[in-house]
PANULUM-78077 format. One record per residue (C-alpha): chain; x, y, z; residue in three letters. Coordinates in nm, 3 decimals, always signed. Example, Ala and Ser with C-alpha at 12.3 -4.5 7.8 and 13.67 -1.06 7.14 Angstrom:
{r "A",{+1.230,-0.450,+0.780},"ALA"},
{r "A",{+1.367,-0.106,+0.714},"SER"},
***
This chain:
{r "A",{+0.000,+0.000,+0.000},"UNK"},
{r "A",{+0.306,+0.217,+0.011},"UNK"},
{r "A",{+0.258,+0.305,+0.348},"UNK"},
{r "A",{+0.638,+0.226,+0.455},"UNK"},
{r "A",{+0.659,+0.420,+0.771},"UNK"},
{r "A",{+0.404,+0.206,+0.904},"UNK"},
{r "A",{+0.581,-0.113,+0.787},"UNK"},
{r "A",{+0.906,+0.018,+0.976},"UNK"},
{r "A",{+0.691,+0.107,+1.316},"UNK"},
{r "A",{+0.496,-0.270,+1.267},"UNK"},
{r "A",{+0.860,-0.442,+1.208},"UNK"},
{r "A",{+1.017,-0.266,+1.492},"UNK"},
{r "A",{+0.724,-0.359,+1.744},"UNK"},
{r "A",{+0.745,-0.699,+1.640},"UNK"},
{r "A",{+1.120,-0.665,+1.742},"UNK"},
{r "A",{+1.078,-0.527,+2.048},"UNK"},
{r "A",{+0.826,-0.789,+2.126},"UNK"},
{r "A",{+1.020,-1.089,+2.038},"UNK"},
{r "A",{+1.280,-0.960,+2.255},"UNK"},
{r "A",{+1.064,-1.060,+2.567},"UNK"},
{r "A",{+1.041,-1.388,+2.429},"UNK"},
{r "A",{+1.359,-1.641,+2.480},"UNK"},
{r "A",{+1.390,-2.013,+2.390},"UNK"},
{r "A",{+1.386,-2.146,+2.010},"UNK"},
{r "A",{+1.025,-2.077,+1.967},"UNK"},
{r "A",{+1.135,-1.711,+1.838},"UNK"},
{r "A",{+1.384,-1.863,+1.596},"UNK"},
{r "A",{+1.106,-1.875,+1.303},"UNK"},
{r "A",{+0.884,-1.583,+1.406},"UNK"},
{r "A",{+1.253,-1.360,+1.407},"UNK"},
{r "A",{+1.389,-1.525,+1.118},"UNK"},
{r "A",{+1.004,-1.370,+0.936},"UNK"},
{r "A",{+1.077,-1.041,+1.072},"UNK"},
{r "A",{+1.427,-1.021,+0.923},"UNK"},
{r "A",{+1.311,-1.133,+0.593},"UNK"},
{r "A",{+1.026,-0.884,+0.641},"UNK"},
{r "A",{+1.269,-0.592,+0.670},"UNK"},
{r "A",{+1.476,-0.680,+0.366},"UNK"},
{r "A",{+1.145,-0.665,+0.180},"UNK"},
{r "A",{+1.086,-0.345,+0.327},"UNK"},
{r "A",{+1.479,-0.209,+0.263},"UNK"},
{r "A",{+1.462,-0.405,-0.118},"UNK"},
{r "A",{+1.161,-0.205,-0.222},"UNK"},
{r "A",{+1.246,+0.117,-0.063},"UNK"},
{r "A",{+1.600,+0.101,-0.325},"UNK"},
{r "A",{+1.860,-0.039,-0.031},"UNK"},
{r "A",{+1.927,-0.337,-0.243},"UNK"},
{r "A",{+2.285,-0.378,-0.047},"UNK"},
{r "A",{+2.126,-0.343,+0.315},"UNK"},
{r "A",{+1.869,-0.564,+0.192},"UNK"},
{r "A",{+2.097,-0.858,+0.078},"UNK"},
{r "A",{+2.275,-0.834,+0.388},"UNK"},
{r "A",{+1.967,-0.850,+0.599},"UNK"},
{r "A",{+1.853,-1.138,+0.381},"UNK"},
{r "A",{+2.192,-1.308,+0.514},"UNK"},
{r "A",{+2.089,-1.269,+0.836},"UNK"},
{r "A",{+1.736,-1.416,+0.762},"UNK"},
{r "A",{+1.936,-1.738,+0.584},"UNK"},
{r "A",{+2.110,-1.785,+0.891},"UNK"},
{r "A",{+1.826,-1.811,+1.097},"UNK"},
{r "A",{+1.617,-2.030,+0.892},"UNK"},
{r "A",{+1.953,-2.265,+0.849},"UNK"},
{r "A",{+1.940,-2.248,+1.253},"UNK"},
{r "A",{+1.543,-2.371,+1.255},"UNK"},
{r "A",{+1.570,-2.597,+0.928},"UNK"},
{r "A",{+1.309,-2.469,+0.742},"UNK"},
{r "A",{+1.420,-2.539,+0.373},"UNK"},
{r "A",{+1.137,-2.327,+0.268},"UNK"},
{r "A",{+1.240,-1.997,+0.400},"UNK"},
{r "A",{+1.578,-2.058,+0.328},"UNK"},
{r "A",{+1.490,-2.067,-0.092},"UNK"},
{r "A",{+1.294,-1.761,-0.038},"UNK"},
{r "A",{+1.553,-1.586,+0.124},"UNK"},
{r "A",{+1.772,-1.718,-0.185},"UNK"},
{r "A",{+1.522,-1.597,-0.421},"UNK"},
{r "A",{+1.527,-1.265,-0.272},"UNK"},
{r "A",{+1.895,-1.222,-0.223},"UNK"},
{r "A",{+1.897,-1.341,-0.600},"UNK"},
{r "A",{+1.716,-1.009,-0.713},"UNK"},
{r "A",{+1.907,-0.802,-0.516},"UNK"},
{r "A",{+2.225,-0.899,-0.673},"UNK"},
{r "A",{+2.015,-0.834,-1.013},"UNK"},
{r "A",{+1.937,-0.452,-0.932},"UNK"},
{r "A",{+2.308,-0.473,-0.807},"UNK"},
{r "A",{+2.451,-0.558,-1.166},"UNK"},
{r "A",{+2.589,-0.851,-1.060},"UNK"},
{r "A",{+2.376,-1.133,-1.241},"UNK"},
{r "A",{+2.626,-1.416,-1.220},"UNK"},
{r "A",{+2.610,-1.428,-0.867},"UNK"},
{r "A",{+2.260,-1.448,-0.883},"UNK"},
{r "A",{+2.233,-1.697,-1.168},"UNK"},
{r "A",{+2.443,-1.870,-0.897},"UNK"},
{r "A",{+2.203,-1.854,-0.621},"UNK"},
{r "A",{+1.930,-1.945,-0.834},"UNK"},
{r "A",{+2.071,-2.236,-1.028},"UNK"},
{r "A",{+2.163,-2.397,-0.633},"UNK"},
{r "A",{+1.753,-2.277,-0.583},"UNK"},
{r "A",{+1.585,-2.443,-0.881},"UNK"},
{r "A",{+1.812,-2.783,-0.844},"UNK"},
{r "A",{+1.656,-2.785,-0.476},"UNK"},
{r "A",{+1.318,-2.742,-0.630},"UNK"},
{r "A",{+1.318,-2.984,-0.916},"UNK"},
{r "A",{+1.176,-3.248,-0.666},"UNK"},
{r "A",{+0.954,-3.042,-0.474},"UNK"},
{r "A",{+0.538,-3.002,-0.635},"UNK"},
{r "A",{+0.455,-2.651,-0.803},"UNK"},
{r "A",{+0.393,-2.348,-0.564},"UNK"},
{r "A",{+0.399,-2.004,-0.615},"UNK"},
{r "A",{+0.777,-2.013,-0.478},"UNK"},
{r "A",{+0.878,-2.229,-0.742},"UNK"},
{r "A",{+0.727,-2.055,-0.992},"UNK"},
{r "A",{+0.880,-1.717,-0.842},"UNK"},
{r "A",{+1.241,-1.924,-0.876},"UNK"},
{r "A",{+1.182,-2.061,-1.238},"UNK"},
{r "A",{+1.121,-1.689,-1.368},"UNK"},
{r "A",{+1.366,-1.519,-1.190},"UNK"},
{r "A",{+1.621,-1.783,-1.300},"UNK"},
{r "A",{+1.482,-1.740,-1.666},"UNK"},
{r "A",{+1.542,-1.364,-1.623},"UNK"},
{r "A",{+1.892,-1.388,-1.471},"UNK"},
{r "A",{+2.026,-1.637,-1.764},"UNK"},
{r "A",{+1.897,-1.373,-2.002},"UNK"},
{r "A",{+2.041,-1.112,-1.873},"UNK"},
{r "A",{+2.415,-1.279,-1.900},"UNK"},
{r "A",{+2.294,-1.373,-2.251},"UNK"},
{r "A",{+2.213,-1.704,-2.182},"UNK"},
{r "A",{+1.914,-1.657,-2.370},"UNK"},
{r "A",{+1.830,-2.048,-2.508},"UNK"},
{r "A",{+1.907,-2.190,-2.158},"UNK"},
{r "A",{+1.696,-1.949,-2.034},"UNK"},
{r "A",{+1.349,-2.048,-2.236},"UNK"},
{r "A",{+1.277,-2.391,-2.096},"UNK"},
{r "A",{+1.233,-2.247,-1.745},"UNK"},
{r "A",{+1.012,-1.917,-1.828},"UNK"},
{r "A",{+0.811,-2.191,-2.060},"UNK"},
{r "A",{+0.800,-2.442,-1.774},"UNK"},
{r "A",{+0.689,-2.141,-1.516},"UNK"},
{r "A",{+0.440,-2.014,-1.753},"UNK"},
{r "A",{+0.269,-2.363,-1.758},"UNK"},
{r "A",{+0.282,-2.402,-1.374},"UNK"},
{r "A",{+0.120,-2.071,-1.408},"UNK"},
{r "A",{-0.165,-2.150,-1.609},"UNK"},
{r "A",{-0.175,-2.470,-1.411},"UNK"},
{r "A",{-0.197,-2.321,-1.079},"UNK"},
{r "A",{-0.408,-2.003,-1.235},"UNK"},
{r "A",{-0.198,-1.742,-1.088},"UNK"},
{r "A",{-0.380,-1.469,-1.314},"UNK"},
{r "A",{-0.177,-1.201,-1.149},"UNK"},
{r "A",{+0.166,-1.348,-1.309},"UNK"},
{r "A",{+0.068,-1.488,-1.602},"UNK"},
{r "A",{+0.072,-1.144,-1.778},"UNK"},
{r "A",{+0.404,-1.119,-1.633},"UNK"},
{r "A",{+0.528,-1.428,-1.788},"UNK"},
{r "A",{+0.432,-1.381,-2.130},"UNK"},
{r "A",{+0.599,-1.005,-2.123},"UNK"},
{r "A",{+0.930,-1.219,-2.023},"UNK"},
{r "A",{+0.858,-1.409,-2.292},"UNK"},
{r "A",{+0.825,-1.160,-2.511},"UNK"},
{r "A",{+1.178,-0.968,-2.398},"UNK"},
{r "A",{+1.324,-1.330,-2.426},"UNK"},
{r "A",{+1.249,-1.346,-2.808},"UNK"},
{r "A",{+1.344,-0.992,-2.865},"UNK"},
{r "A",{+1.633,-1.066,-2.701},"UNK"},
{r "A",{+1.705,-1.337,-2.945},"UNK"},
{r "A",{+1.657,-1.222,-3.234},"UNK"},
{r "A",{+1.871,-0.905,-3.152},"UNK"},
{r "A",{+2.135,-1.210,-3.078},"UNK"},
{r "A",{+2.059,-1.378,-3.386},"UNK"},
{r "A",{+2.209,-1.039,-3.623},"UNK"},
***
């Protein structure tokens, strides 16, 4: 909703709160709030802060096990490397992501790691590897109808294309 100062006040309660709590109970709940606040720094343009608080988030969902926060943090640390210019790092993170997901059923998260892997091998001109995983995320799309992305996928298609055929002269 844009309304980030209220996002910073809600993060920082839920700090303060959490810091009454002790035991391993606040492991996941604090490892959320970290990843929360590299949202919050990611979207407000501190891509570097944000990475580095997604770090901290990794850490903390290594600590607790939860695989699944760990991708997301991954996915997220992945595009802020992107806006950073440095796309082989994140075609790093995300080719370690989508080998961890190959197993796993379709979910919005995969589908979020199959498009932003797409992306990121396009953008270090990888453009032919790059089409079997915006195809295959387009078709989890359509299969999970996620309306909101699907418009999204075909644009990426689109820019893949382009992208080739500007290769191809």
């Amino acid at each position: 909703l844009g309304e980030w100062q209220k996002a910073q006040t809600n993060l920082n309660l839920s700090w303060q709160i959490l810091q009454s709590e002790t035991g391993t109970k606040k492991l996941p709940i604090l490892a959320q709030i970290i990843n929360n606040k590299g949202n919050l720094e990611f979207v407000l343009g501190q891509s570097e802060t944000a990475l580095n608080t997604w770090l901290q988030a990794e850490k903390l969902y290594s600590e607790n096990n939860n695989e699944l926060g760990i991708i997301g943090v991954k996915i997220n640390q992945a595009q802020a490397l992107q806006r950073l210019g440095l796309n082989l790092q994140s075609v790093k993170i995300l080719t370690e992501v989508e080998q961890k997901l190959q197993t796993k059923p379709d979910s919005k998260l995969k589908l979020i790691a199959l498009k932003n892997y797409s992306d990121s091998l396009r953008l270090i001109g990888k453009i032919e590897e790059s089409k079997p995983f915006l195809e295959q995320s387009l078709t989890m799309a359509q299969k999970l109808e996620d309306q909101e992305n699907i418009s999204q996928y075909y644009l990426s298609l689109g820019n893949l294309y382009y992208s080739n055929q500007r290769e191809d002269k």
